[in-house]
N, C-alpha and C positions, 0 to 999 in steps of 0.2 A: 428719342434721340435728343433731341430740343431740350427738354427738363435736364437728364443725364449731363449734355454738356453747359449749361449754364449751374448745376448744381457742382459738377467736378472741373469749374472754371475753363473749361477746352473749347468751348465755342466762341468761334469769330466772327464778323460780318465785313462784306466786302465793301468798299464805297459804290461799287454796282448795285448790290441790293437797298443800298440806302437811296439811290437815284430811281430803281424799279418801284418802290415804297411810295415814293414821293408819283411817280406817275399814274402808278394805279391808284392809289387812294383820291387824286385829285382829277381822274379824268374818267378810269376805267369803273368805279362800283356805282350801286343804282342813285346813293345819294354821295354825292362829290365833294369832300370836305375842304377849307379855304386853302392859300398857302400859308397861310398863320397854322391853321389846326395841322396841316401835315408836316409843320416846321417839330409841331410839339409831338408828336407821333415819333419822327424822327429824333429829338431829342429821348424819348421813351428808349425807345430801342438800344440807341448808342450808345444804354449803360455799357452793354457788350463791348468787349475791343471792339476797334474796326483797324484792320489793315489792308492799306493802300497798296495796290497790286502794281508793278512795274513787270516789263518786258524781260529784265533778271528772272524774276520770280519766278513767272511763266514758263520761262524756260528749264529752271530748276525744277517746277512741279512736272514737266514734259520728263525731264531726267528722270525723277523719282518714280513717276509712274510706270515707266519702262521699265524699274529695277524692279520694283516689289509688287508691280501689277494692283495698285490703289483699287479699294472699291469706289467707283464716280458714279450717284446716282442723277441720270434727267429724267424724271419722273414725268407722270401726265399735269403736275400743277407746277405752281409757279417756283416752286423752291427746286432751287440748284447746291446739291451739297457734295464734297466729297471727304473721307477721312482717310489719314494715315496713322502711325505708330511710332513717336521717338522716345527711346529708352523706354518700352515698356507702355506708355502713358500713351493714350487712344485722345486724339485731336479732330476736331471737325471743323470747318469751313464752310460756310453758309454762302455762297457767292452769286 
């Protein structure tokens, strides 16, 4: 899913996952990298968009899911993802 949506440009990252990134990698793995190195780890990733979630959105994603029954997976690890479908085009959300 990951390769697919950075190759067909549809995947996005939330500013939660860039603050979850930043936690784990500087407190939770066996060796804990600086906040310099997690700055640049962070700067890695963000080629991806990132879009910032508001109480709107939220709410609109609450609407949409109601309508078309979204797949949302929270799986056993740490990634939280869900996709929808506009016009055809399959988008994913990394959050």
């Amino acid at each position: 899913m990951l390769t697919d949506g950075i190759e067909r440009e549809t995947l996005v990252l939330s500013v939660q996952v860039l603050g979850e990134v930043f936690n784990v990698v500087t407190r939770h793995i066996p060796q804990p990298v600086t906040s310099d190195e997690a700055r640049e780890i962070i700067a890695t990733i963000s080629i991806l968009p990132v879009q910032e979630i508001d109480l709107a959105m939220v709410n609109r994603a609450i609407d949409t899911h109601k309508m078309y029954q979204m797949l949302v997976s929270w799986r056993n690890d740490p990634t939280k993802w869900c996709s929808w479908r506009v016009h055809g085009k399959l988008y994913h959300l990394v959050v």
